[in-house]
PDB file of the backbone (N, CA, C, O) and the ligand in Angstrom, with CONECT records:
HET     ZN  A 101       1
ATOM      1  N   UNK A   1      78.838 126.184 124.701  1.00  0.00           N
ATOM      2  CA  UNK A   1      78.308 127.011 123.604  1.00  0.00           C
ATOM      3  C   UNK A   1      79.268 127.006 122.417  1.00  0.00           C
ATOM      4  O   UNK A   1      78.803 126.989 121.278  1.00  0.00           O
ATOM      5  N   UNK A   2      80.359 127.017 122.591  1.00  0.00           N
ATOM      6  CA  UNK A   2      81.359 127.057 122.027  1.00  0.00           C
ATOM      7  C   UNK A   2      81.329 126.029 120.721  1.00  0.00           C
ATOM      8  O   UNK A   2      80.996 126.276 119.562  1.00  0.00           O
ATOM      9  N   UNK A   3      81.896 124.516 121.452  1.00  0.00           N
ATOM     10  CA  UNK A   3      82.014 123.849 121.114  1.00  0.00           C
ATOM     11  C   UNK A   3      80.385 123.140 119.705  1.00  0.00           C
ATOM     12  O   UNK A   3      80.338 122.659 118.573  1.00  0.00           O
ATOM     13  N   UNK A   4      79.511 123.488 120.678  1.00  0.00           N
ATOM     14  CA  UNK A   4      78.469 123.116 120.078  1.00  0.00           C
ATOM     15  C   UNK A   4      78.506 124.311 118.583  1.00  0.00           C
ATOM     16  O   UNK A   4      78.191 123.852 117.484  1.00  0.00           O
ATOM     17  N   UNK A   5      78.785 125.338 118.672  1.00  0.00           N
ATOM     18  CA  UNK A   5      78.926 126.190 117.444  1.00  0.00           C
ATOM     19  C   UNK A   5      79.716 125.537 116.197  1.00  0.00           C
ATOM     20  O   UNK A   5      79.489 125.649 114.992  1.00  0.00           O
ATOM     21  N   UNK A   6      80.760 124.787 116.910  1.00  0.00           N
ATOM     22  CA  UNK A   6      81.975 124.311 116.137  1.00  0.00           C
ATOM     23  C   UNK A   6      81.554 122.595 115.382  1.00  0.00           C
ATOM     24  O   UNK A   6      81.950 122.024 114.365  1.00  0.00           O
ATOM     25  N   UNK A   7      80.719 122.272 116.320  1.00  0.00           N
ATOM     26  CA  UNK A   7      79.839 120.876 115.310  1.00  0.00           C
ATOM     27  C   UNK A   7      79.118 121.340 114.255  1.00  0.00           C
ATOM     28  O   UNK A   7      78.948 120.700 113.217  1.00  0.00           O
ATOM     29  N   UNK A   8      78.462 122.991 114.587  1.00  0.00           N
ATOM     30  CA  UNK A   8      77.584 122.509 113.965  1.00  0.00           C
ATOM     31  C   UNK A   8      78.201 123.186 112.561  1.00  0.00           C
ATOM     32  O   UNK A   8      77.519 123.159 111.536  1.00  0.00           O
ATOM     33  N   UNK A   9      79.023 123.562 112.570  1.00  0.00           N
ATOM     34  CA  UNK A   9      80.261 124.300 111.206  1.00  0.00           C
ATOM     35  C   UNK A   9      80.747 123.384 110.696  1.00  0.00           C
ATOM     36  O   UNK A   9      81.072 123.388 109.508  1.00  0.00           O
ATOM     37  N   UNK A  10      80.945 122.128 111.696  1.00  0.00           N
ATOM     38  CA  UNK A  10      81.476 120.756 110.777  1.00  0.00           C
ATOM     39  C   UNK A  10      80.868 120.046 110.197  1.00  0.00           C
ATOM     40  O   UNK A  10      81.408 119.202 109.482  1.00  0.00           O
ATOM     41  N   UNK A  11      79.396 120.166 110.326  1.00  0.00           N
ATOM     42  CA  UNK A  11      78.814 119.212 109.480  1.00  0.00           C
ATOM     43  C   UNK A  11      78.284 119.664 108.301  1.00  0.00           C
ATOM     44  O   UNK A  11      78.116 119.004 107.275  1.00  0.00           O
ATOM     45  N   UNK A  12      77.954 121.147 108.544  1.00  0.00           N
ATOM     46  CA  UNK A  12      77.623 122.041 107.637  1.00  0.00           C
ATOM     47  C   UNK A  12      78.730 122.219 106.210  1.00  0.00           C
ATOM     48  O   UNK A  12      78.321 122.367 105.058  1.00  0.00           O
ATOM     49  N   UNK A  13      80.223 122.159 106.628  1.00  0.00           N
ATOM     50  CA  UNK A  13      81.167 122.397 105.708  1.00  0.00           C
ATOM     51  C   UNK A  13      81.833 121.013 106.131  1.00  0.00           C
ATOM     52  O   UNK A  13      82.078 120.785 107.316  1.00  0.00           O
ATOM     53  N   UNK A  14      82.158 119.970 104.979  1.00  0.00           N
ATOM     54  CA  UNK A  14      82.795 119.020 105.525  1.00  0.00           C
ATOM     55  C   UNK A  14      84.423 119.408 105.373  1.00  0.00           C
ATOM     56  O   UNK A  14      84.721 120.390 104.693  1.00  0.00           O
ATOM     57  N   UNK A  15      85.262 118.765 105.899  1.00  0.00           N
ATOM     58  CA  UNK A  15      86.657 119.752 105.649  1.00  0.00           C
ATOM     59  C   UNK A  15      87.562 119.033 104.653  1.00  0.00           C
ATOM     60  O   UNK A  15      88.724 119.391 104.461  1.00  0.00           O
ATOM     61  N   UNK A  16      86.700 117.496 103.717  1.00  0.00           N
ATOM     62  CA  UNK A  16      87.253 117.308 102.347  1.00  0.00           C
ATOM     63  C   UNK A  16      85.504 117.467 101.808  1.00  0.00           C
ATOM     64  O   UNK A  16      84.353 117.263 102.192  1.00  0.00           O
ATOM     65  N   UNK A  17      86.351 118.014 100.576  1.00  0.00           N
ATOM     66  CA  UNK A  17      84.976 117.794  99.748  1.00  0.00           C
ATOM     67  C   UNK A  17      84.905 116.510  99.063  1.00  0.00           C
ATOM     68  O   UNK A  17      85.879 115.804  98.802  1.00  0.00           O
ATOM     69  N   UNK A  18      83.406 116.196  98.724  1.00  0.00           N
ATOM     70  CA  UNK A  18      83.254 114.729  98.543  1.00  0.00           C
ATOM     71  C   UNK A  18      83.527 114.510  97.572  1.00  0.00           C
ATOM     72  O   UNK A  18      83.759 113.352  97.225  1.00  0.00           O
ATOM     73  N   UNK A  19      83.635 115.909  96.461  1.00  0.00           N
ATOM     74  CA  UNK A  19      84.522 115.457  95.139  1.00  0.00           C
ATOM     75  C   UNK A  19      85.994 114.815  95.224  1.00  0.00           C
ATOM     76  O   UNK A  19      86.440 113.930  94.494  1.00  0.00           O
ATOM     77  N   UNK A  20      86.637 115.459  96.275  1.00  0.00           N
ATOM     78  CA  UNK A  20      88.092 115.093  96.295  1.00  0.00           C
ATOM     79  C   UNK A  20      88.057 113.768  96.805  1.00  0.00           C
ATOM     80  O   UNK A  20      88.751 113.045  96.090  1.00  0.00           O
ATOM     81  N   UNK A  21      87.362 112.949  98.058  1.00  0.00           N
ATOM     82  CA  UNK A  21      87.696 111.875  98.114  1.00  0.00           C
ATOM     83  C   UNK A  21      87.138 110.895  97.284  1.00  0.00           C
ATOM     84  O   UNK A  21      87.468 109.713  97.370  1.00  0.00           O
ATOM     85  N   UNK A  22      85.857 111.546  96.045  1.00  0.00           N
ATOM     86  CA  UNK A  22      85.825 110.226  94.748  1.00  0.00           C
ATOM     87  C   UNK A  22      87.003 110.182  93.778  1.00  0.00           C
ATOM     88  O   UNK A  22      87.147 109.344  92.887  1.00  0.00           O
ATOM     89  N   UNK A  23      87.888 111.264  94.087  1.00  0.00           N
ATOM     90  CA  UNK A  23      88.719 111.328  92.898  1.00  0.00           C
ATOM     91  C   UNK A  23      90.073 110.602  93.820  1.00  0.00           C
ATOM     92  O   UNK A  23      90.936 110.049  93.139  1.00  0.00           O
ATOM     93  N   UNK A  24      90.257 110.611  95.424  1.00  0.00           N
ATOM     94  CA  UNK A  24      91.121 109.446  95.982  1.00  0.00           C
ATOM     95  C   UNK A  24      90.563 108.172  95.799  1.00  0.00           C
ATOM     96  O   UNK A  24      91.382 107.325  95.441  1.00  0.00           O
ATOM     97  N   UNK A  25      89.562 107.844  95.922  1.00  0.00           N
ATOM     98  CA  UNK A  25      89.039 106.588  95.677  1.00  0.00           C
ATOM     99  C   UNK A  25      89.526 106.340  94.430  1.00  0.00           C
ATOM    100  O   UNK A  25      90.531 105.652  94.249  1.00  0.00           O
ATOM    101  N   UNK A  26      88.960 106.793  93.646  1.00  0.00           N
ATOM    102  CA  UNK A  26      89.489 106.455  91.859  1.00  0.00           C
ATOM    103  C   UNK A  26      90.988 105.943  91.913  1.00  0.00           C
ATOM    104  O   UNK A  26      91.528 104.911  91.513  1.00  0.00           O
ATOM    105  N   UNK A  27      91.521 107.269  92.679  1.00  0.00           N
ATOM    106  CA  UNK A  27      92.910 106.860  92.415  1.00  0.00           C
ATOM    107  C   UNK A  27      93.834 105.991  92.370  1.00  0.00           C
ATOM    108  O   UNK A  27      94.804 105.716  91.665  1.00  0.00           O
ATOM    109  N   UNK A  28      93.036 105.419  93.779  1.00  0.00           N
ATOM    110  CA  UNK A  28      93.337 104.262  95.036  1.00  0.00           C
ATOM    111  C   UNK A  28      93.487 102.524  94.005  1.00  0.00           C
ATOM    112  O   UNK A  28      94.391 101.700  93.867  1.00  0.00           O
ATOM    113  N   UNK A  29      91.693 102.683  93.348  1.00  0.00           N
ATOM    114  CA  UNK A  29      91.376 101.873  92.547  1.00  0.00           C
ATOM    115  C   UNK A  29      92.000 101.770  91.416  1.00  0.00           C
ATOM    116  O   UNK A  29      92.155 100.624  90.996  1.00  0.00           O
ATOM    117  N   UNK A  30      92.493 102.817  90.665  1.00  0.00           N
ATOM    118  CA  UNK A  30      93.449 102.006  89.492  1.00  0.00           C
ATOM    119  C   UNK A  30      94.495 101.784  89.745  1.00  0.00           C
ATOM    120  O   UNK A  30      95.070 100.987  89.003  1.00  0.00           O
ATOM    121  N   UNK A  31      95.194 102.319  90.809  1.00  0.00           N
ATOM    122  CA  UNK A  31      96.679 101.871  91.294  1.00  0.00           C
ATOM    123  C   UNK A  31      96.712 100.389  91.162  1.00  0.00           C
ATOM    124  O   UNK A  31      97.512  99.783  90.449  1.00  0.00           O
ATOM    125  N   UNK A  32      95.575  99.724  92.066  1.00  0.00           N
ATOM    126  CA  UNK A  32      95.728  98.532  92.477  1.00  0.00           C
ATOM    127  C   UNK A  32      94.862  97.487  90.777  1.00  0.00           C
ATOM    128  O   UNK A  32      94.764  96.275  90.587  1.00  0.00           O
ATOM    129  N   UNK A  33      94.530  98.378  90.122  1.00  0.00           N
ATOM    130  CA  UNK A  33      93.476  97.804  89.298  1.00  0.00           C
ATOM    131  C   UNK A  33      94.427  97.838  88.179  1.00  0.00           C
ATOM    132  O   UNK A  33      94.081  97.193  87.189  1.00  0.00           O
ATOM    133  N   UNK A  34      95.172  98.246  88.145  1.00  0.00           N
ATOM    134  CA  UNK A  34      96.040  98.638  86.786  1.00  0.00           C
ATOM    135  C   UNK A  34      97.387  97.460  86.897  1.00  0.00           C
ATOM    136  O   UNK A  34      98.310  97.592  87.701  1.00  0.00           O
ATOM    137  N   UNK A  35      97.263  96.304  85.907  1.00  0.00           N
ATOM    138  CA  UNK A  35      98.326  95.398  85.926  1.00  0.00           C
ATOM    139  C   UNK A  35      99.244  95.956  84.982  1.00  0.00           C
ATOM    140  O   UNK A  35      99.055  96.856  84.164  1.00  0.00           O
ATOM    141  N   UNK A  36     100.348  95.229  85.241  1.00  0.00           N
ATOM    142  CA  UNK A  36     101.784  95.233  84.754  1.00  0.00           C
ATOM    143  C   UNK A  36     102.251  94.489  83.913  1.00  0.00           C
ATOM    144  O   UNK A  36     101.543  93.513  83.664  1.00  0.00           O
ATOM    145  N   UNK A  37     103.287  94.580  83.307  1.00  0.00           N
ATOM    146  CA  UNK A  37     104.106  93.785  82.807  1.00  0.00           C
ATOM    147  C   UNK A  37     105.530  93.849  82.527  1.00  0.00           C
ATOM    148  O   UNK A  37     106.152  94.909  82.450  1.00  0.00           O
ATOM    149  N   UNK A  38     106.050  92.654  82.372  1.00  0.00           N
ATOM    150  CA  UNK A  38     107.498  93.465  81.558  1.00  0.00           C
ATOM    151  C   UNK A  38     108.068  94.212  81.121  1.00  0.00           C
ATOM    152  O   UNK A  38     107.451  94.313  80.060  1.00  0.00           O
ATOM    153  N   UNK A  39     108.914  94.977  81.053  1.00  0.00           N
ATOM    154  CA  UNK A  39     109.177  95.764  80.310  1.00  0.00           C
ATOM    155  C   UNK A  39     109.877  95.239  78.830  1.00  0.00           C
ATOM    156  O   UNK A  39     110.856  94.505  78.700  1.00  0.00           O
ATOM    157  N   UNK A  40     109.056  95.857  77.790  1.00  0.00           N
ATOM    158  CA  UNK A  40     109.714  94.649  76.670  1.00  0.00           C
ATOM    159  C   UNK A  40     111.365  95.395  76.206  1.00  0.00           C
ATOM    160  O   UNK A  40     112.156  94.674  75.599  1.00  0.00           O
ATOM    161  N   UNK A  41     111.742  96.781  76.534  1.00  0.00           N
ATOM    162  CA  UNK A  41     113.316  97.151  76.495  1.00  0.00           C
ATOM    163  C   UNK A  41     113.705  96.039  77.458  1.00  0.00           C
ATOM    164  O   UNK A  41     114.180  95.051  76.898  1.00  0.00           O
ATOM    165  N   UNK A  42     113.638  95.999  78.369  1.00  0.00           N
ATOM    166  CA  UNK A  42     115.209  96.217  79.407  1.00  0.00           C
ATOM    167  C   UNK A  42     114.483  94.951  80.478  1.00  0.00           C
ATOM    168  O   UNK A  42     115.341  94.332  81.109  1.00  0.00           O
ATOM    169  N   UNK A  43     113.245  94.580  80.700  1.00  0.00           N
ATOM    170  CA  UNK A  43     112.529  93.558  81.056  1.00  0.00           C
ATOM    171  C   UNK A  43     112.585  94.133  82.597  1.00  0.00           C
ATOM    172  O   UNK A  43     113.525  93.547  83.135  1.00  0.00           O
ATOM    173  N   UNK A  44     112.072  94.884  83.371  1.00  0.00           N
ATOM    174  CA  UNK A  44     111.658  95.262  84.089  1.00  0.00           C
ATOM    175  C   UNK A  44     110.344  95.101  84.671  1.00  0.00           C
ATOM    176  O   UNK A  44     109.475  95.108  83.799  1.00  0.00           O
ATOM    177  N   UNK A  45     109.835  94.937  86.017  1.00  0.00           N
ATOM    178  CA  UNK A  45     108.583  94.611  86.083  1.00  0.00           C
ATOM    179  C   UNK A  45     107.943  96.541  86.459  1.00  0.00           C
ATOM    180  O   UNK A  45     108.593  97.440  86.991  1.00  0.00           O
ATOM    181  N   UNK A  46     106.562  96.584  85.954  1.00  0.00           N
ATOM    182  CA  UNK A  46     106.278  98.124  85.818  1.00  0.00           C
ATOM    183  C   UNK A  46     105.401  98.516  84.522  1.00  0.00           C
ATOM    184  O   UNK A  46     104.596  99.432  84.356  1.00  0.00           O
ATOM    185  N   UNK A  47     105.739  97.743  83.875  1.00  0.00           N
ATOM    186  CA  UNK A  47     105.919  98.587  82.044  1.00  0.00           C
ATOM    187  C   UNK A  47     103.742  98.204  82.515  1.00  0.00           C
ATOM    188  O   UNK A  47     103.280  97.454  83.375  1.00  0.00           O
ATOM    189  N   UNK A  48     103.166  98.910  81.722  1.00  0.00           N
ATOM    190  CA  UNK A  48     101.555  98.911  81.181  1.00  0.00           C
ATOM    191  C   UNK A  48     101.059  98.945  79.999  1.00  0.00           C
ATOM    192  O   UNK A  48     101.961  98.895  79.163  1.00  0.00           O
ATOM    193  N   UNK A  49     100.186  98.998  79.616  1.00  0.00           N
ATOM    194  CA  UNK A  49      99.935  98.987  78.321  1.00  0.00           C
ATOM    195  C   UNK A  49      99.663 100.512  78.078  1.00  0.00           C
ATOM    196  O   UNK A  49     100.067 101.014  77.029  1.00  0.00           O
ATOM    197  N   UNK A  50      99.017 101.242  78.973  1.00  0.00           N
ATOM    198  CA  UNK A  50      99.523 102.693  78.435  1.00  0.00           C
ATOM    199  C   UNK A  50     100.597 103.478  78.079  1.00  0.00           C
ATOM    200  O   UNK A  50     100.811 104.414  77.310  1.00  0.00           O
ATOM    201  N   UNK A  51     101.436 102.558  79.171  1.00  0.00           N
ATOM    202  CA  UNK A  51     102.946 103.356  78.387  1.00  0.00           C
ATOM    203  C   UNK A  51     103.359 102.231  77.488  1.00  0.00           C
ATOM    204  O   UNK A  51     104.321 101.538  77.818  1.00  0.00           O
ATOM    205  N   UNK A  52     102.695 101.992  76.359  1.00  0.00           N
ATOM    206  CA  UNK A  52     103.396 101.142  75.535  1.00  0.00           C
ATOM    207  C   UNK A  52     104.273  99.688  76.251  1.00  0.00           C
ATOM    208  O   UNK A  52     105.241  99.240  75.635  1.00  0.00           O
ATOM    209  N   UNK A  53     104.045  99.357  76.927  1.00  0.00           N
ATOM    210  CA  UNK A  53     104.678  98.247  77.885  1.00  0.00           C
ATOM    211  C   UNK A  53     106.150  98.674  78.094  1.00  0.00           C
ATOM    212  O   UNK A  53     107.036  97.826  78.202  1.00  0.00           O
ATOM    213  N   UNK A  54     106.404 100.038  78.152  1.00  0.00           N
ATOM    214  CA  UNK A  54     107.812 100.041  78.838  1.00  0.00           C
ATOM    215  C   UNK A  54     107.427 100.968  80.274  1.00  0.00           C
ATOM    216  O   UNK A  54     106.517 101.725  80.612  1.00  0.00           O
ATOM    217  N   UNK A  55     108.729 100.411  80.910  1.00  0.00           N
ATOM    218  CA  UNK A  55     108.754 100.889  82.548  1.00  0.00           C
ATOM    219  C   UNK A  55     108.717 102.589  82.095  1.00  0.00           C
ATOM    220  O   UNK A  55     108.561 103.256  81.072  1.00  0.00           O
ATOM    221  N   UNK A  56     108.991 102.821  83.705  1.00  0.00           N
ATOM    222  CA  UNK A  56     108.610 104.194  83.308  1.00  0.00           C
ATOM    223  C   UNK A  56     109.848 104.920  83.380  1.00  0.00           C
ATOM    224  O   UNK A  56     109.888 106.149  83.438  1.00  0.00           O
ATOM    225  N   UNK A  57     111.047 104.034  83.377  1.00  0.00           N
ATOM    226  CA  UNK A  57     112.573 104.520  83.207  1.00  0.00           C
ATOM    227  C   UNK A  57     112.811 104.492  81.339  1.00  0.00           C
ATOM    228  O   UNK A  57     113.105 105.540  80.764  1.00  0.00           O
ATOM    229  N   UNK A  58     112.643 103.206  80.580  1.00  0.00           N
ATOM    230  CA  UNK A  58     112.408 102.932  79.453  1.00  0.00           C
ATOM    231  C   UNK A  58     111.571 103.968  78.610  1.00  0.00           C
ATOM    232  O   UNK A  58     111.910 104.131  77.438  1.00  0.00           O
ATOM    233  N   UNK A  59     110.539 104.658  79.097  1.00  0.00           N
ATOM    234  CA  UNK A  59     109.635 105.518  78.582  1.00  0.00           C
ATOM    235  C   UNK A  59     109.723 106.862  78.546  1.00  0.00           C
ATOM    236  O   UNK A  59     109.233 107.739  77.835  1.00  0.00           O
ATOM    237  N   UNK A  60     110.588 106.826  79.637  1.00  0.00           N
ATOM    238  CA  UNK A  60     111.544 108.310  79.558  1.00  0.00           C
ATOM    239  C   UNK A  60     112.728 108.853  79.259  1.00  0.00           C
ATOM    240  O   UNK A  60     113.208 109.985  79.323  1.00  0.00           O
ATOM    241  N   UNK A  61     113.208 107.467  78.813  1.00  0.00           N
ATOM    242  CA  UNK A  61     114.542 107.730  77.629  1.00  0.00           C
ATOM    243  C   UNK A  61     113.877 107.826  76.429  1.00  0.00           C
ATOM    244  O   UNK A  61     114.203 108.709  75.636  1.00  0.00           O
ATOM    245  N   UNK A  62     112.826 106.902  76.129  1.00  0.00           N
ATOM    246  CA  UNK A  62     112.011 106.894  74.935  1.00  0.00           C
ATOM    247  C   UNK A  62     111.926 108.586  74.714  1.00  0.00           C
ATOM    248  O   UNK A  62     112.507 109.237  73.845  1.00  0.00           O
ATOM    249  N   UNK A  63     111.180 108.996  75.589  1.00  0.00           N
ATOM    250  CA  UNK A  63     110.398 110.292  75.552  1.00  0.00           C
ATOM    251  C   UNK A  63     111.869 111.459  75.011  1.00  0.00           C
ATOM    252  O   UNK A  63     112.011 112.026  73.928  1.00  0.00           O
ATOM    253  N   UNK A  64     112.734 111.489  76.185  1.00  0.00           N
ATOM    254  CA  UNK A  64     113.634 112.029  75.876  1.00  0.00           C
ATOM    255  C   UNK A  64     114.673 111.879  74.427  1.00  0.00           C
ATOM    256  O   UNK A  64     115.518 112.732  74.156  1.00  0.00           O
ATOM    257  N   UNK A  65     114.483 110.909  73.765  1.00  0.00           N
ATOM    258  CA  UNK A  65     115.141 110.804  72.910  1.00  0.00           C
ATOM    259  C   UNK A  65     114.161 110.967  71.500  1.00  0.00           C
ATOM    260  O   UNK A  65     114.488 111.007  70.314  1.00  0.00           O
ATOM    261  N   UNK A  66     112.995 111.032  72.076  1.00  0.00           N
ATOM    262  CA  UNK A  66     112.192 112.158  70.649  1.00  0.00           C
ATOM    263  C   UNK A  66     112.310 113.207  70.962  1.00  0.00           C
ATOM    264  O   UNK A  66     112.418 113.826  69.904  1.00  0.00           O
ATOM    265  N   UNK A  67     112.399 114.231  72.173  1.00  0.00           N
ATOM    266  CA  UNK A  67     113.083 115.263  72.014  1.00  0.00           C
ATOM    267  C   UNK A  67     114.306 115.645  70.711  1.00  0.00           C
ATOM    268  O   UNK A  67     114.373 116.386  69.730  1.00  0.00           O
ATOM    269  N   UNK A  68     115.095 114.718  71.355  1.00  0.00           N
ATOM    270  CA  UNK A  68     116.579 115.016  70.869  1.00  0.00           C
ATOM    271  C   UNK A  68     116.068 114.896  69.605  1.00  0.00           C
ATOM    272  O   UNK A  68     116.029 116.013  69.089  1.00  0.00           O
ATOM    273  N   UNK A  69     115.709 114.146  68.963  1.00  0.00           N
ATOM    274  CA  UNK A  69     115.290 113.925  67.472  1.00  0.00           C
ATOM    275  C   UNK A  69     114.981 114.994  66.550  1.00  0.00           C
ATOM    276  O   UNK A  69     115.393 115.356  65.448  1.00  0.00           O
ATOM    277  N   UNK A  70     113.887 115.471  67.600  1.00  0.00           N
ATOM    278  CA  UNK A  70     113.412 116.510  66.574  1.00  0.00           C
ATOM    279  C   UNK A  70     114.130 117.998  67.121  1.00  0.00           C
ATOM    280  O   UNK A  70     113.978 119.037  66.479  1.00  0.00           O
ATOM    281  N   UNK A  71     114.960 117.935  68.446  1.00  0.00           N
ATOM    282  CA  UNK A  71     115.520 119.029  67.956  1.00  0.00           C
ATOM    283  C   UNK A  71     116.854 118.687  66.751  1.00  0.00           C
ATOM    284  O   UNK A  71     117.423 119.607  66.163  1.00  0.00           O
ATOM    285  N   UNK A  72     117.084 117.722  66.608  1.00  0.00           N
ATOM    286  CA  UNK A  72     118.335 117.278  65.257  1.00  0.00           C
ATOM    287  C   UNK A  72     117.798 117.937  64.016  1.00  0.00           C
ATOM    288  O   UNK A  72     118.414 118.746  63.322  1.00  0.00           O
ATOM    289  N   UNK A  73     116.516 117.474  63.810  1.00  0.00           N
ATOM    290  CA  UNK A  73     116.147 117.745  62.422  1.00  0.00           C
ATOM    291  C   UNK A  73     115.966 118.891  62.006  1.00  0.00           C
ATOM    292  O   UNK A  73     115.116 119.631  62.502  1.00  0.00           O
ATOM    293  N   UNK A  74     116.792 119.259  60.949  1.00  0.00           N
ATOM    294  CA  UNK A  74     116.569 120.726  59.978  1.00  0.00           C
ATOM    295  C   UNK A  74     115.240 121.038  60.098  1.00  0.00           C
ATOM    296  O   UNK A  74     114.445 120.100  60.153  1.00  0.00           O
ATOM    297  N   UNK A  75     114.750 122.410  60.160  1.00  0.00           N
ATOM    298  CA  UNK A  75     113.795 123.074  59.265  1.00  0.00           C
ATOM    299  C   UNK A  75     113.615 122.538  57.790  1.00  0.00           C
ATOM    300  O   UNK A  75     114.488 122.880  56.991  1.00  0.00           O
ATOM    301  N   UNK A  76     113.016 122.073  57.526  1.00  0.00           N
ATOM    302  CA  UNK A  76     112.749 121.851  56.049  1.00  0.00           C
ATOM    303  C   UNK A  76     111.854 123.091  55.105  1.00  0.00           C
ATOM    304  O   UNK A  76     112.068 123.457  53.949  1.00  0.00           O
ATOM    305  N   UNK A  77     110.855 123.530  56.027  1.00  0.00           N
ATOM    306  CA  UNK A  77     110.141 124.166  55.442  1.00  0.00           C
ATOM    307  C   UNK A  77     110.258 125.592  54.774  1.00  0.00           C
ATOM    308  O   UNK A  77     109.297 126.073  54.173  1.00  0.00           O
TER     309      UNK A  77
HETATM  310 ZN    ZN A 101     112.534  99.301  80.729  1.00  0.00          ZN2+
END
């Protein structure tokens, strides 16, 4: 009795929702779908065209060093 209660709760509620495994699938798929290249700093293999073709070490000095930038710059206004 038991057990049979407990199927029938599992099919009723699945225990991923089917949104979450289209959004692993997706995930799965651009990992492997998403090519590479050089890195044109430092020539690393990694870099994409979303991050501007730098790795993602290159892109985070990048990143970090527009920080620094604009905290350098005066208020002008
Ligand atoms: Zn790099």
């Amino acid at each position: 009795m038991r057990k049979r209660a407990n199927l029938k709760v599992n099919t009723q509620q699945p225990v991923v929702p089917p949104e979450f495994l289209e959004t692993a699938r997706n995930s799965v798929f651009e990992t492997k779908a998403k090519k590479t290249y050089r890195c044109r700093v430092c020539g690393a293999d990694g870099a994409t065209e979303q991050s501007e073709m730098l790795c993602w070490v290159c892109r985070r000095l990048k990143i970090s060093a527009w920080r620094e930038i604009e905290q350098q710059v005066p208020l002008s206004e």
